[in-house]
ZAKOL-663795 format. One record per residue: residue in one letter; x, y negated, z negated of N, C-alpha, C in turn. Coordinates in steps of 0.05 Angstrom, whole numbers, plus 5000, padded with zeros to 4 digits. Atoms other than C-alpha are relative to their C-alpha. Layout:
residues N
AXYZXYZXYZ ...
This chain:
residues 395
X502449944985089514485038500650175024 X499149784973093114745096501250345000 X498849734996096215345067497650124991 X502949895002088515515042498450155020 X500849884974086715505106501850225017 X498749764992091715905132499750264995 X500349685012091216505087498250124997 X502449814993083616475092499750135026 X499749854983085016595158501250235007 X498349864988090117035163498350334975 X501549835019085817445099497050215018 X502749894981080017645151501450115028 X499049954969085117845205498650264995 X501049664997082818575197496949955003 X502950014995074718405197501049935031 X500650214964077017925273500550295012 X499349854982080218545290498750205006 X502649785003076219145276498750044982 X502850015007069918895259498150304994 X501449775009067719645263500750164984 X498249775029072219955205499149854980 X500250255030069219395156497050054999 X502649895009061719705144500649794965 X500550105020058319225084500550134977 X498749865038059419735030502750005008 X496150035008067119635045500949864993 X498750274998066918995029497949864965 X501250135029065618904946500349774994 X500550285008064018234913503449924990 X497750075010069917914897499849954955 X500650005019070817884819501649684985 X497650185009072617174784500850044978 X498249905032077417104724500249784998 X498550305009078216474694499449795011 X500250194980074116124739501250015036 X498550054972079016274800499550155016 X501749874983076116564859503750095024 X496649914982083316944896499150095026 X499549904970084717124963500250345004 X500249714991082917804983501250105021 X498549954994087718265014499450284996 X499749785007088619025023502149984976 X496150095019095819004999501449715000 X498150185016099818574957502950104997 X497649935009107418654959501149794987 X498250235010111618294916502350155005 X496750005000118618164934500350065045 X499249984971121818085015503350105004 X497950005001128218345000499850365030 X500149814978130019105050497450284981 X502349835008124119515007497249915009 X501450064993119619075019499649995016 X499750004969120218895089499350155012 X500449784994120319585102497050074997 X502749855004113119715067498649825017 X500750194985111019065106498550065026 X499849954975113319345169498650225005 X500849914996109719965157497049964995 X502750125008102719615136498849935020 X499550154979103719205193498750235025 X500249844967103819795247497350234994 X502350005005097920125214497949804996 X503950125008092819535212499449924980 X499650085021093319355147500049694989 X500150255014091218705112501549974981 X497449975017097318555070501549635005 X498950305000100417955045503150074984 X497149955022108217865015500149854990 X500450155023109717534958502749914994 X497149985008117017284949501349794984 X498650145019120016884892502449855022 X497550055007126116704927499249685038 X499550254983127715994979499750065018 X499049934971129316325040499850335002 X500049824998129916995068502950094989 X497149855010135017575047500650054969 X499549875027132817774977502249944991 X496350075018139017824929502450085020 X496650024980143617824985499849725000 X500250125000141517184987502749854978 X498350125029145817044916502450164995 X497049874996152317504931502449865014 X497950114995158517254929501549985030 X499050194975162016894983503050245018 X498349864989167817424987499450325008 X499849774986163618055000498650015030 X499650054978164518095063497950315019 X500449854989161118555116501750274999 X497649864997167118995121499350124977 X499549835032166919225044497450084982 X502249915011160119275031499050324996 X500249684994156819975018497749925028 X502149954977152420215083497449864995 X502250164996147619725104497650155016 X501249944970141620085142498549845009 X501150134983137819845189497050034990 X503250005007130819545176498050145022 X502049974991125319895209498249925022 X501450134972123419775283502749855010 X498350224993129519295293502749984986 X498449845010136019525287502349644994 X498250305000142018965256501550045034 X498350104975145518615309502850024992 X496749925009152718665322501049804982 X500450125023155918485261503649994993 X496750105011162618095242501150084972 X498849945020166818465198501049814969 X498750225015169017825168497949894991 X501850175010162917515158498850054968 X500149935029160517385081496450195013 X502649825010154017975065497249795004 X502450155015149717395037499249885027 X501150274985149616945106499150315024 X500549834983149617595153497050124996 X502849935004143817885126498049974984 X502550135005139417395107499849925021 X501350114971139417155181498650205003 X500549824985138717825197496750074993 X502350055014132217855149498249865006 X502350104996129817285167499049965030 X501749954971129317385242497950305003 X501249795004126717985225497049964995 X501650055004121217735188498149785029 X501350204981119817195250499250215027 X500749904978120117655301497950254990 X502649944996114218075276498349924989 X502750185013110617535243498650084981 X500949925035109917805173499049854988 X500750175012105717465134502449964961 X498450035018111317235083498949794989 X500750185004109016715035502949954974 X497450065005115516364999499949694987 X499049925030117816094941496950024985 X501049965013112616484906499350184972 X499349845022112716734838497550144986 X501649855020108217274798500450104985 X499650055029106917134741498950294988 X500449725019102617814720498450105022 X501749874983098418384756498750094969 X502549855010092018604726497850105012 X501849864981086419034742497949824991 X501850215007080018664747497450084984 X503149835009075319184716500850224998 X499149665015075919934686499450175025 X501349814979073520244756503050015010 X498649864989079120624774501749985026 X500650114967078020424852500249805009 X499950234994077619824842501749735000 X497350304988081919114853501649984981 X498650035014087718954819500249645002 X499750304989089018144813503149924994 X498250055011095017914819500349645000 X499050344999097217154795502849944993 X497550134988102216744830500249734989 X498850234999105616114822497449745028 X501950134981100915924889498050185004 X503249925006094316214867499950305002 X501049705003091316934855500050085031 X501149804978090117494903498450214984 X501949805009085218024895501750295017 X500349794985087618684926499550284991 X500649725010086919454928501950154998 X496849835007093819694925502149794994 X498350265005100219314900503350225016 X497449824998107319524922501749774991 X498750195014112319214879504050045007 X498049964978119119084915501749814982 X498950165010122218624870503150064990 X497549905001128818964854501649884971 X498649995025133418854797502049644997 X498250184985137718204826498849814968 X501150235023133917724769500550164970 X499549925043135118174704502550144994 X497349905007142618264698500050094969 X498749945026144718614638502449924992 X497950085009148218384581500050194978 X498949925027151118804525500749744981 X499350035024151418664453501950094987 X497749955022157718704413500849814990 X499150175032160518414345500849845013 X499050214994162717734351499949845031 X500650074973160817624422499449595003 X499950335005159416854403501749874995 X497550165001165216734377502850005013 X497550054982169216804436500149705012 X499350204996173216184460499449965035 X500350054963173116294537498550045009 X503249964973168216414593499550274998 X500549825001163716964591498150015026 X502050044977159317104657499450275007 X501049724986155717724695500449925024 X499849934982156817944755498849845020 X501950205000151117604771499949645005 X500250135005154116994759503249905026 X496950124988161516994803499449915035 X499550044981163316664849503050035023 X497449984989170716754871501850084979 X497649815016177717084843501649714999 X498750214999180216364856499749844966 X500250185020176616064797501150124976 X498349875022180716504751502850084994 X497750045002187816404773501449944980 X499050035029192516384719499250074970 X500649925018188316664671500250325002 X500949814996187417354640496750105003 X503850015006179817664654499550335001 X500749825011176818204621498050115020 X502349864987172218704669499450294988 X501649795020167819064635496550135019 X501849824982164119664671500950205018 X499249684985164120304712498450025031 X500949934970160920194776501249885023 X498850084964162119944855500849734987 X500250245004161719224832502250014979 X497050055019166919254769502750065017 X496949964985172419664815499949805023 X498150174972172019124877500149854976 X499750295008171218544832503350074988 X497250115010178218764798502050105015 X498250094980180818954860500949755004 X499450294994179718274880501349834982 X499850195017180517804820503450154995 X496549935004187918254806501750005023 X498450174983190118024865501649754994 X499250275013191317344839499950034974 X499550095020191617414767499550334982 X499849725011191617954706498050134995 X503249965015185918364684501450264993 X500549685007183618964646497950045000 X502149864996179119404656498550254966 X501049925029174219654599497350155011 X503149894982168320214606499550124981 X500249855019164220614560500250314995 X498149674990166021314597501449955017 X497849884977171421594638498149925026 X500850084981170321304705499650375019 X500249794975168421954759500749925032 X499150094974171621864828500050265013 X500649884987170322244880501750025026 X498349984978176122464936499150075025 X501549904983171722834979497849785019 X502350224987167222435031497350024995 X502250005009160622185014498050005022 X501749904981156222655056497449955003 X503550045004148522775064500050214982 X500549875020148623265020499949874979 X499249995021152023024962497549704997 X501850225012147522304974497250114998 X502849865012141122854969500350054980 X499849845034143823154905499949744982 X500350255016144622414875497349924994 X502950075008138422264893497650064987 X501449815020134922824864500649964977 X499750085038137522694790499149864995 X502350315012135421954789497150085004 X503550105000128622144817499050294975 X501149895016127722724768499949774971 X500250135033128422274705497749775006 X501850194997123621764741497650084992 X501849955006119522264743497850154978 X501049965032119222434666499049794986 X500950235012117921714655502949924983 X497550025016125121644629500549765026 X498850254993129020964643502050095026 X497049855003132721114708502649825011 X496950004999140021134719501149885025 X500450044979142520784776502550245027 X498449704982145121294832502449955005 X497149984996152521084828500850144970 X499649735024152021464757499450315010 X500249694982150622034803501450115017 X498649964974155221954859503650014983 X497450055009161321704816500449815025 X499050264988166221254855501950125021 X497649894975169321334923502449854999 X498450074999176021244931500249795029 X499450124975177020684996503849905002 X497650114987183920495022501449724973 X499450225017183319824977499950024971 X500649895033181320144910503250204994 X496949825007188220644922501649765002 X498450205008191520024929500349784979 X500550135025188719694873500850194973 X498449765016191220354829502649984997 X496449994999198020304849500949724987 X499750215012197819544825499150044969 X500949985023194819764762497649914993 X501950165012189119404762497250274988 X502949805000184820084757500350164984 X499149765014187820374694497849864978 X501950175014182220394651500349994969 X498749945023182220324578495950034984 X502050045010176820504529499049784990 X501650185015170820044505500849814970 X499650125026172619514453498149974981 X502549995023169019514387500149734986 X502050255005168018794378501649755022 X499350264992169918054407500849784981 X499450285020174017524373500249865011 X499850234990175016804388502249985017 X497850014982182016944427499450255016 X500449794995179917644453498050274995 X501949695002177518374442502050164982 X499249785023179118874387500250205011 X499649704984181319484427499350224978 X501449685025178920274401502350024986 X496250015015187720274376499449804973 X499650205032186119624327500849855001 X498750304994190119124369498849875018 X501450284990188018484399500649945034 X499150074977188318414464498749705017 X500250284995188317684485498849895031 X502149974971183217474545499349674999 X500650304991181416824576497450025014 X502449924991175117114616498950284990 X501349644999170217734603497749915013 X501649944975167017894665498150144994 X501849764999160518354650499250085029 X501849794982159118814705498850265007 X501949805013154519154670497050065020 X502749794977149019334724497649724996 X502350085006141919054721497350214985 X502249825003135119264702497149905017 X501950094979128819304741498049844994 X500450215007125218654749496450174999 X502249894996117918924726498949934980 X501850175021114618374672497849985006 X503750084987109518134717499050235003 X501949775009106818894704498350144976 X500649915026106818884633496849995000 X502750005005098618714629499350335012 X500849714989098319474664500350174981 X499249835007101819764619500050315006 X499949754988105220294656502650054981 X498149775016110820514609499050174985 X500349805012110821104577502050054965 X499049945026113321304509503650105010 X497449874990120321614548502049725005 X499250274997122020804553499749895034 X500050084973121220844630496350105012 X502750054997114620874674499850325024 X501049754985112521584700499450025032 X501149994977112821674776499650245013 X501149784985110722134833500349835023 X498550124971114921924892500249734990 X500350355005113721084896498349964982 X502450135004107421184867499250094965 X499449965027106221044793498750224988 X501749774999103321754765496949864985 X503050125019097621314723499349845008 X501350314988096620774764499950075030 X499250034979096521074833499549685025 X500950254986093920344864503249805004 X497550184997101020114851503550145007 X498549944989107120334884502749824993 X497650125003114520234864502450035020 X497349814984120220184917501649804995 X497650185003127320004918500450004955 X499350005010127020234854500950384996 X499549745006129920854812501950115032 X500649854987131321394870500049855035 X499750144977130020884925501549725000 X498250274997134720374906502749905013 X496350114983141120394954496749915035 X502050134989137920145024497850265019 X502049824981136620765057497250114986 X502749955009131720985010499149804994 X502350304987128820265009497950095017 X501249944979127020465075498050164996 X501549665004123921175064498049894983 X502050075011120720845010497849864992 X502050164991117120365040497250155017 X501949894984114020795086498150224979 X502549785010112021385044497749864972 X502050145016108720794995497450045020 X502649994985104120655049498350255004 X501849764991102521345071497850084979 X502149915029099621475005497849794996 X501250184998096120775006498350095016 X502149924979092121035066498850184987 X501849835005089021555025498949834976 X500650225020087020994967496749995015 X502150095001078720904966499049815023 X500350214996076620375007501549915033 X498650044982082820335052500450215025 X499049834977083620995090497749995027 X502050094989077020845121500349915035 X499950154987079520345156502250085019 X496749974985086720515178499450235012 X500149784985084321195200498749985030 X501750124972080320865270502449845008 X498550194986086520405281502250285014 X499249844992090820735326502049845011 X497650254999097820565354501650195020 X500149924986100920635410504150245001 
């Protein structure tokens, strides 16, 4: 009862505030579905991880009736669920959220505890309306008008709004590859997704399988203490040269051209290749970084190398990437025949009411950022809404 009341309150903050941007034709019947009468809202974000936050924070400073939506316990998105040994120090570039820059920051400290504080003071100190552990289940539109509401249903009841921005990120749909015999292996199989330490694999050998940031630390690390090999399905690309502003514009541009054919995309360390750091040349000289081609199947003691011999394994690590968490969209149906969903910047080219960030193109943090904001900007020209936001003013 109490969080009812809360969110009807906090749902009319924009009428308490300016009463004169809210003229009766701005303000359509609500539509029920199923009986259930939802909470009306400009914007709907799902997900509080650094995309979201970001679109939050820019909702927020325009005037904006906007609610967040976040699956997860606590603050700090899927940093929240990263391992214990990546450490501040070894992470890639963290930027800074929007209005409120991180605080000084212990090299040593683990990723997951540093910035989810940092997240969640973030969120306190400008009083985001975050609502938590909440899950959605699907978005649908509520009617063929174009203009009109989208509904989305949660875990703790519907919302009605007029734009969605969907922030949910990849962290929940690890990929797994398929190959022969994969069941009838004897030892532990896990994703990336799934580790927790180089400790729990002492004494054994463990199979790492993959070509990005996350395969080369993990067998930095884990070949510290014990054997591994390394397995990929191309030649790894490494990069000697420092990773400029240029070269992270040119990355960025490839992923967002394929986004914006509607093609599945790629994630931008297939664009950048792999920097060499201090600990990765030292992980070379140990061997741990000699790679070997893709095995063509899995037996119960090991893996069938591309040669024909067996090479005998006690773990296979997948750190095979993710894919973007975007079920609760299926009722939209925004894919396209190219297997991926047609955009134009954040904003989906067939659905403009719904906005993607933190994905494709905006998925390292800086474009998070960028792509929080230029969601919104486009939201302010949306039916209904620019109305309003165009009289608020800021100082």
């Amino acid at each position: 009862m109490l969080r009812g009341l809360c969110v009807r309150f906090r749902s009319v903050r924009g009428l308490l505030q300016f009463p004169w941007a809210y003229p009766k034709a701005a303000l359509p019947s609500t539509t029920i579905i199923g009986g259930v009468i939802p909470e009306r809202t400009d914007v709907v974000v799902i997900g509080a991880g650094q995309a979201g936050l970001s679109a939050a924070y820019h909702l927020q400073r325009r005037g904006l009736d906007f609610a967040v939506l976040d699956a997860e316990e606590g603050p700090g998105g899927a940093w929240r669920h990263r391992w214990k040994s990546l450490r501040m120090a070894t992470v890639n570039g963290i930027s800074d959220l929007p209005g409120i820059a991180k605080p000084d920051v212990d090299p040593a400290e683990p990723s997951s505890q540093f910035l989810s504080r940092y997240f969640g003071s973030y969120e306190t100190e400008l009083g985001l309306p975050v609502h938590r552990p909440v899950r959605v289940r699907a978005v649908r539109r509520e009617d063929s008008n174009p203009a009109g509401q989208l509904r989305i249903e949660s875990s703790d009841g519907d919302w009605s709004a007029k734009a969605l921005i969907n922030a949910t990120g990849t962290w929940t749909r690890p990929f797994w590859p398929i190959y022969p015999g994969q069941s009838t292996f004897r030892g532990r199989q896990l994703h990336v997704a799934d580790y927790v330490s180089a400790d729990e694999f002492r004494g054994k050998h463990v199979i790492v399988v993959g070509g990005g940031i996350s395969a080369v630390g993990l067998l930095d690390e884990i070949s510290r203490v014990t054997t591994t090999s390394w397995f990929t399905r191309r030649e790894p690309v490494w990069r000697d040269a420092p990773f400029d502003a240029k070269a992270g514009h040119d990355a960025v541009a490839l992923v967002e051209e394929r986004v914006r054919k509607g093609l599945p995309p790629l994630s931008v360390v297939s664009a950048t290749g792999l920097i060499w750091t201090p600990a990765l040349r030292a992980a070379r000289e140990r061997g741990a970084l000699d790679r070997q081609p893709m095995f063509t199947s899995i037996e119960p003691e090991g893996v069938r190398r591309a040669d024909g011999s067996l090479l005998r394994a006690d773990v296979i690590l997948w750190a095979t990437g993710f894919r973007a968490e975007l079920e609760h969209l299926a009722p939209l149906h925004l894919r396209g025949p190219g297997g991926g969903i047609a955009m134009d910047g954040t904003q989906v080219a067939a659905e403009p009411r719904v906005h993607l960030v933190g994905y494709g193109p905006s998925s390292s943090t800086i474009g998070a950022n960028r792509a929080g904001r230029a969601a919104v900007a486009a939201i302010l020209k949306l039916p209904g809404i620019r109305t309003v936001a165009e009289q608020v003013t800021w100082g």
